[in-house]
Backbone as CSV, one residue per row, in Angstrom:
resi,resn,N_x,N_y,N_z,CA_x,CA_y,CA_z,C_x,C_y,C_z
1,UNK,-24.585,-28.555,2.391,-23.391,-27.775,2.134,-23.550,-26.404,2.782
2,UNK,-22.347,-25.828,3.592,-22.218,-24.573,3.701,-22.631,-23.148,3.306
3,UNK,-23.005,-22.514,3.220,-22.824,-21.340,2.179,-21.571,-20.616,2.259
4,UNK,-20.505,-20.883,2.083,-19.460,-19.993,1.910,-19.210,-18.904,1.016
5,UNK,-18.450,-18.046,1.664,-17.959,-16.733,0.888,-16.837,-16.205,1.469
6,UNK,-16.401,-16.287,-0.668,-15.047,-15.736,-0.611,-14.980,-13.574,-0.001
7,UNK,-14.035,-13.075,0.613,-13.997,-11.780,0.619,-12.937,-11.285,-0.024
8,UNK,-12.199,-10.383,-0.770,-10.950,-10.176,-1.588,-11.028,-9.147,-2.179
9,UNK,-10.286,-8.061,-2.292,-9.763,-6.744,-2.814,-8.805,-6.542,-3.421
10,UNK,-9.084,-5.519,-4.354,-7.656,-4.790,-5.177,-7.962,-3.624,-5.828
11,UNK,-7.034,-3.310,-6.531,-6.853,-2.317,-7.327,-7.849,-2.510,-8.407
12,UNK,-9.044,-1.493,-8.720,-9.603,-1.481,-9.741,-9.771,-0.607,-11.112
13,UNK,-9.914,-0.866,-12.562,-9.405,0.207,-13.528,-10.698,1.423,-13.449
14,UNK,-11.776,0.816,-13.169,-12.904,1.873,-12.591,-13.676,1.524,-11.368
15,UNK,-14.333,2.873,-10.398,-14.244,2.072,-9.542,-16.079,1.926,-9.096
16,UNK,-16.828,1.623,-10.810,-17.921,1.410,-11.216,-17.322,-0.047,-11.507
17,UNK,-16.740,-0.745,-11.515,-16.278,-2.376,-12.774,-15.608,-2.782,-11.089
18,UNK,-15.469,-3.702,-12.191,-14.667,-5.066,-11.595,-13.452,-5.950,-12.136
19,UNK,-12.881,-4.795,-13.184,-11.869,-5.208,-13.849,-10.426,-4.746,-12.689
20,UNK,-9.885,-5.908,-12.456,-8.637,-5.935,-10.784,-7.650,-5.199,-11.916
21,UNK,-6.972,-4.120,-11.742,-5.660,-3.602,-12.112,-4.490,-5.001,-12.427
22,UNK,-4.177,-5.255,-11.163,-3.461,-6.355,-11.045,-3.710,-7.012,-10.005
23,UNK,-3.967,-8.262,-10.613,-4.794,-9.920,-9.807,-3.457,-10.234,-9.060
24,UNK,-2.696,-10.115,-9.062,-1.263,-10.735,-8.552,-1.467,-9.849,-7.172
25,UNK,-1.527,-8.604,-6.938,-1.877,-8.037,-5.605,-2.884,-8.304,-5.230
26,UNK,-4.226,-8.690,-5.392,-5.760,-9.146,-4.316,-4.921,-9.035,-3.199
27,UNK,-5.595,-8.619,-2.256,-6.032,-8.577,-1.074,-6.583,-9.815,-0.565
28,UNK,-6.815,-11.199,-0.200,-7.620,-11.857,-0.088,-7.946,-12.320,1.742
29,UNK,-9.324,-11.620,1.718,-9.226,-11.638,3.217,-9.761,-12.536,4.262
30,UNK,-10.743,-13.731,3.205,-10.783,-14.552,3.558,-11.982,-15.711,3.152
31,UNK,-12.354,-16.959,3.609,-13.409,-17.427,3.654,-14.524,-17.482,4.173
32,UNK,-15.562,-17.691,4.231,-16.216,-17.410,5.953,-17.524,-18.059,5.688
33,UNK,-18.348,-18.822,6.524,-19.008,-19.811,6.417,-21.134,-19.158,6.348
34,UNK,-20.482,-17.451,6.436,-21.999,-17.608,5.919,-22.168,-15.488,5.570
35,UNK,-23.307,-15.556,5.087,-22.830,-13.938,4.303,-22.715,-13.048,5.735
36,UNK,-23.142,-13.164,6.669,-22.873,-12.351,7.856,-21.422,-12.074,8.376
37,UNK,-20.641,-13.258,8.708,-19.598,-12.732,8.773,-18.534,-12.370,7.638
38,UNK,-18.890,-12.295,6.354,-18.292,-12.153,5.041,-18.880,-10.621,5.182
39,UNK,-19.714,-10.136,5.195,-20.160,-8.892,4.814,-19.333,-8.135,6.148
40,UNK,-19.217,-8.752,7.366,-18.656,-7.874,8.245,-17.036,-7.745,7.804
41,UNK,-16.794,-8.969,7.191,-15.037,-8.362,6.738,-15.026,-7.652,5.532
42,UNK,-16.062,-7.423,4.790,-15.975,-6.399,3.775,-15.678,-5.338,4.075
43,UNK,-17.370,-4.603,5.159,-17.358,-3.748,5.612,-16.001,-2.904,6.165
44,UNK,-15.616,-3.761,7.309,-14.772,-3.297,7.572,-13.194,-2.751,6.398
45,UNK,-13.012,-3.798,5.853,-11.799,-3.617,4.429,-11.658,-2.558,3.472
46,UNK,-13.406,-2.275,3.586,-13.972,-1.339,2.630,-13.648,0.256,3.104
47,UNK,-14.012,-0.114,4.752,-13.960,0.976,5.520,-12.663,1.898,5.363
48,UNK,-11.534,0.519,5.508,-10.504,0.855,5.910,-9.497,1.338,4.717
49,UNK,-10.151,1.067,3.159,-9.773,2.480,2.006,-11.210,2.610,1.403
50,UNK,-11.589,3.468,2.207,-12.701,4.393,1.969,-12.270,5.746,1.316
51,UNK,-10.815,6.001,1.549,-10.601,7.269,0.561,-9.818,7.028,-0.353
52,UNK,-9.533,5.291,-1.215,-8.825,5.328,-1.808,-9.894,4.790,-3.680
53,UNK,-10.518,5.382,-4.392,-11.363,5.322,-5.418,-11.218,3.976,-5.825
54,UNK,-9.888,3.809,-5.931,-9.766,2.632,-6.906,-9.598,1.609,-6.351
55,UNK,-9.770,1.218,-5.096,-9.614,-0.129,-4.221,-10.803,-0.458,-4.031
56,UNK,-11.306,-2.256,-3.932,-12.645,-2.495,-4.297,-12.436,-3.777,-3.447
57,UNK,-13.384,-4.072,-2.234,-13.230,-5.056,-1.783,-15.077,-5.924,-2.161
58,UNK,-15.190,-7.323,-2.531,-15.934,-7.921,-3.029,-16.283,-8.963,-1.872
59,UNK,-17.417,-9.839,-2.167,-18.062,-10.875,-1.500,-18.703,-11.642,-2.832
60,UNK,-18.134,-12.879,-2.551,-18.381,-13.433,-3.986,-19.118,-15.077,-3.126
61,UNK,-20.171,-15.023,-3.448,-21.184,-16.288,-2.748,-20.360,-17.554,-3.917
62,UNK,-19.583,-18.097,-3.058,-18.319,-19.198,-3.426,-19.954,-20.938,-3.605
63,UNK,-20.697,-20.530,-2.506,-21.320,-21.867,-2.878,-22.633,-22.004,-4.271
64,UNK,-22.744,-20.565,-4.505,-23.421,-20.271,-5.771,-23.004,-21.164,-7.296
65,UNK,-21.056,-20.899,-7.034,-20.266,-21.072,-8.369,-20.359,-22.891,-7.757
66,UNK,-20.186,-23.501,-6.623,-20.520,-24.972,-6.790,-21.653,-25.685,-6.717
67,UNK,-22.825,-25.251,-6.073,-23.650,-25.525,-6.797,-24.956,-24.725,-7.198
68,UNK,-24.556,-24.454,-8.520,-25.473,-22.917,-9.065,-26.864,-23.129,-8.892
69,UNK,-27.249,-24.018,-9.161,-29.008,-24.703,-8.822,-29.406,-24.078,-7.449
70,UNK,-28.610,-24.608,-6.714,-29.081,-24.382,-5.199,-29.116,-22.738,-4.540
């Protein structure tokens, strides 16, 4: 299996957490088949509201949640 990872942003209530303001806006920027190019679309997303506190873009290792063992 792959290692995929999800990348996806939003509005956050602190911008220490991970609680999304509102899940209905994510950002979702994409899938990507291994943490290298997932971390480069962070980076960049991240970059690009770097002056905004409460926007939070994530990398969430998608093949972790299917198979957690591995």
């Amino acid at each position: 299996m792959s290692k995929l990872h999800l990348v996806f942003g939003g509005r956050v209530a602190d911008p220490q957490g991970l609680e999304f303001t509102n899940p209905d806006d994510l950002h979702v920027v994409g899938i990507f088949p291994d943490y290298a190019k997932a971390e480069a679309a962070w980076r960049a997303n991240a970059q690009r509201t770097v002056d905004d506190a409460t926007m939070k873009y994530v990398v969430v290792h998608l093949h972790k949640l299917l198979q957690p063992e591995g």
